[in-house]
N, C-alpha and C positions, 0 to 999 in steps of 0.2 A: 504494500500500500504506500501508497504517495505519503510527505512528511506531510506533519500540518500547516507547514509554511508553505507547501509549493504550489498550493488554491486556496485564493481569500471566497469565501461565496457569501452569495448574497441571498435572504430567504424572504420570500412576497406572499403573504397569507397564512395565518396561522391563526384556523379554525380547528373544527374537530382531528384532522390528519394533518393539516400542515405544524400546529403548534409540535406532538409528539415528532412528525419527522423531523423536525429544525432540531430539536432537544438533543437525537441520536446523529446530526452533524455536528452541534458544540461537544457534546460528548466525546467524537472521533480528534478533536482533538484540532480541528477547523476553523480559522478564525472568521466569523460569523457576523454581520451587518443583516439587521430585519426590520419588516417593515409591517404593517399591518394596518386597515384602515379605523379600527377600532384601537384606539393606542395603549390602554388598558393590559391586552392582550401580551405584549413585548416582554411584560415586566420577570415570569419566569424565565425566560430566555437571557434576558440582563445578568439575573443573579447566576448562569453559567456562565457569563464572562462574556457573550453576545453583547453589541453596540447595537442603537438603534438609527435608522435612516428617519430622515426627515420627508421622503416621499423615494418611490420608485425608481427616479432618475438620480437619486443623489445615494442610493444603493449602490446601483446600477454602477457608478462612476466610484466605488471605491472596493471593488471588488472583480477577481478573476471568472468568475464562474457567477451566473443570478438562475433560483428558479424559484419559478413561477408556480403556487399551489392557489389554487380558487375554483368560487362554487359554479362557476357559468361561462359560456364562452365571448358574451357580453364582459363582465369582469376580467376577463383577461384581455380581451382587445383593450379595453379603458386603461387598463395598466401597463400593456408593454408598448402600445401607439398612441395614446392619448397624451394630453398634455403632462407635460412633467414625468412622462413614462419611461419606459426602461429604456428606451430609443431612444430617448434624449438625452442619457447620461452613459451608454453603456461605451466601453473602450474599444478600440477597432481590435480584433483577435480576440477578446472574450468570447465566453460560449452561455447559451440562453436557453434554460432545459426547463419546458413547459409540462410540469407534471399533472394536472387538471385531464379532466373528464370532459374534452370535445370534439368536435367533428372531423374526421381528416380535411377539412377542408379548412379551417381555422386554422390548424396546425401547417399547412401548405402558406399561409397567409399571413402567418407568421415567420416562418422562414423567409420568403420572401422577402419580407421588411427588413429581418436579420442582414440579410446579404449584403443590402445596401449600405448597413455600416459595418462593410468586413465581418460580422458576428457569427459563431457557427453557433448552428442550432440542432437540439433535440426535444420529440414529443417522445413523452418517459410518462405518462398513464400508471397507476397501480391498481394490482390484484390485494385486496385486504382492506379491512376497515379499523376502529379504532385500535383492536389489541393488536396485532400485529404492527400497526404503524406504530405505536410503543415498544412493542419489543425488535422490533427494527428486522421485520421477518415479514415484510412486506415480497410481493412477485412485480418487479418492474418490467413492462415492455416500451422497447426501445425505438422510436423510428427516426432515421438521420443513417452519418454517415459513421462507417464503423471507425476511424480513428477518432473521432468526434466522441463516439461511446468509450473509446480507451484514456481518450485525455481524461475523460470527467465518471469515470468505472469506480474512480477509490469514493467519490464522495458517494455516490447512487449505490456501492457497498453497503456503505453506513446508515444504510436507511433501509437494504432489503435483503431477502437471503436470498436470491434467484435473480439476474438480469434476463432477460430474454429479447435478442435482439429480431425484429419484428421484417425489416426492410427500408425501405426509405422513408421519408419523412410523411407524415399523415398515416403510416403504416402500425405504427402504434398504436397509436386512436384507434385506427381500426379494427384490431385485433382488441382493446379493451370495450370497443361497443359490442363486438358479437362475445366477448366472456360475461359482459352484464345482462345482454339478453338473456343466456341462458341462464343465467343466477334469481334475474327476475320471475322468468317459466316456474323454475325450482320452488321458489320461494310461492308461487300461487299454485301450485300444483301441492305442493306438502300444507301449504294452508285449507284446502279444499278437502283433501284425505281428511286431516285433523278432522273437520268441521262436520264430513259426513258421516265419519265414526262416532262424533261423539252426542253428534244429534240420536243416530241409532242406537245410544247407551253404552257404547265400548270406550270405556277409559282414553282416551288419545297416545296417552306414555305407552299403552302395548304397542300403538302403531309404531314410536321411535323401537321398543325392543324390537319389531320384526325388521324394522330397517339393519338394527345393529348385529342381527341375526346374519342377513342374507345377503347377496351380493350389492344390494344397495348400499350397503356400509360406509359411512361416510364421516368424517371427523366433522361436516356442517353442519348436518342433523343433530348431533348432540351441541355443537354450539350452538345452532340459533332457535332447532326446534324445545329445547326445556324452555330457556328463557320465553317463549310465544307461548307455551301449553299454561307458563302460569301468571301471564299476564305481565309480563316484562317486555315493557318497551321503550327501552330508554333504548336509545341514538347510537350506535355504532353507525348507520348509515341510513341518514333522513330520508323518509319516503320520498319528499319534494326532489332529493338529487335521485332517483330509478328512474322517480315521472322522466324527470329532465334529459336524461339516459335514453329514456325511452321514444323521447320526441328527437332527439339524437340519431336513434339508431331506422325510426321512419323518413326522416330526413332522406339518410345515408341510400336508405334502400328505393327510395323513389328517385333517388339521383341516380341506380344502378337499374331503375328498371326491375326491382325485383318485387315479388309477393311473398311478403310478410302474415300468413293470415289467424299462425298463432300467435306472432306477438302482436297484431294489431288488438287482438282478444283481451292479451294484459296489457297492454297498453290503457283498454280503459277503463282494466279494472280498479290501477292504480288511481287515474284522473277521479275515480268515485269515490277511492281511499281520499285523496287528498282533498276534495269539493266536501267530504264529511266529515273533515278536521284531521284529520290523520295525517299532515303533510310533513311534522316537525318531531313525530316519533321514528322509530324504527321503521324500515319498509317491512319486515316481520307483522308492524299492526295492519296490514293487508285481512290476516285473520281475523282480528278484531273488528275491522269492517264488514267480512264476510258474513258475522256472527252478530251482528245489531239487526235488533229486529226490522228495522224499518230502514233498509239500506238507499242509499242515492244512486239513484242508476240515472248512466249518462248514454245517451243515446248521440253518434258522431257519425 
């Protein structure tokens, strides 16, 4: 691994995943400039010896390496093209690794803008939500150019146990919309079992033992499906970002010409999660929805 002198980075968002992975790059040993629009937010990061920016572009200008973690691909154009953004401070030869959840074509768009001030660029998406972004056992996929992935490998280390480089740039993205679709499937399909076993009177917890029985075996199912069986919906990954995922990954598919026709299905199953208040819990309370007696059905 690279010393911690030989990349200054710079961390832009630090919400539920970006605070935890900035923590496990001051940890690595990384000297650290963050920035955050909620400024509140810095102050654990400070007391591991992390500085703070006064906006994006003034990161951006004291640092070899900046990335980017936010909830929308609005939020990331504002901060790395907008005024005062990372474009406006960043060094000719730095590198600008967009780890957010957006569309290859953002990510294409980004690049883009990069070029024109020398900056190399990567979209670096994650597999994993809060616990693993703690314990720094995150799955990064990688879109950009592969010496681009070796210069900036030590720091995206220190944030995950697995790189996986994806292809070129917006390739990333892409590879993380079709792993959320299917997560999203997962996650409404094991909410549906639950719901219709236990409407029939069968305990729900025998459905996790037949899973943990059978070749469905899954280390997800005991994380996400206890916590749902007993009404735990606290936040590893807000409903509002799958919707958003999911209008992502319709997007994607209509710009390829393709038919989506199970996920157009959860697609609005989530929209009904979220129009019902469910936006700011776990996408897990998709269950919770299913199971109120007098659900919002949205008709699209």
């Amino acid at each position: 691994m690279a010393s911690s002198q030989s990349l200054r980075v710079g961390f832009l968002g630090l919400g539920t995943m970006g605070t935890p992975m900035a923590t496990n790059i001051a940890k690595a040993g990384f000297p650290l400039v963050v920035w955050n629009r909620t400024a509140a937010k810095v102050q654990s990061l400070l007391r591991l010896g992390a500085t703070a920016g006064n906006s994006p572009a003034h990161v951006a200008s004291e640092v070899d390496l900046v990335i980017t973690m936010l909830s929308r691909p609005t939020d990331v154009e504002d901060v790395v093209l907008g005024p005062e953004g990372v474009l406006e401070g960043i060094r000719p030869r730095a590198a600008l690794i967009d780890m957010s959840t957006v569309s290859p074509a953002t990510s294409r768009k980004l690049a883009g803008a990069a070029t024109t001030k020398q900056v190399e660029f990567l979209d670096a998406p994650v597999v994993g939500s809060k616990g693993p972004a703690t314990d720094g056992a995150l799955v990064i996929l990688v879109g950009g150019l592969p010496q681009t992935l070796e210069r900036c490998r030590p720091v995206l280390e220190a944030m995950g146990k697995r790189l996986i480089h994806a292809g070129n740039v917006g390739m990333g993205s892409t590879l993380k919309l079709a792993t959320n679709l299917m997560l999203s499937h997962l996650m409404a399909g094991f909410a549906e079992a639950a719901l219709l076993a236990k409407t029939a009177g069968v305990d729900p917890v025998r459905l996790l033992d037949v899973l943990e029985a059978s070749t469905f075996r899954s280390p997800w199912y005991q994380a996400k499906g206890v916590g749902m069986l007993r009404g735990d919906f606290n936040p590893h990954f807000a409903l509002k970002h799958m919707r958003k995922d999911l209008d992502l990954m319709a997007a994607l598919a209509q710009e390829l010409r393709l038919r989506l026709p199970v996920t157009d299905s959860v697609r609005q199953l989530y929209a009904e999660a979220e129009r019902a208040g469910q936006a700011e819990r776990d996408y897990s309370a998709v269950f919770a929805h299913l199971e109120a007696p007098h659900p919002v059905v949205i008709r699209q």
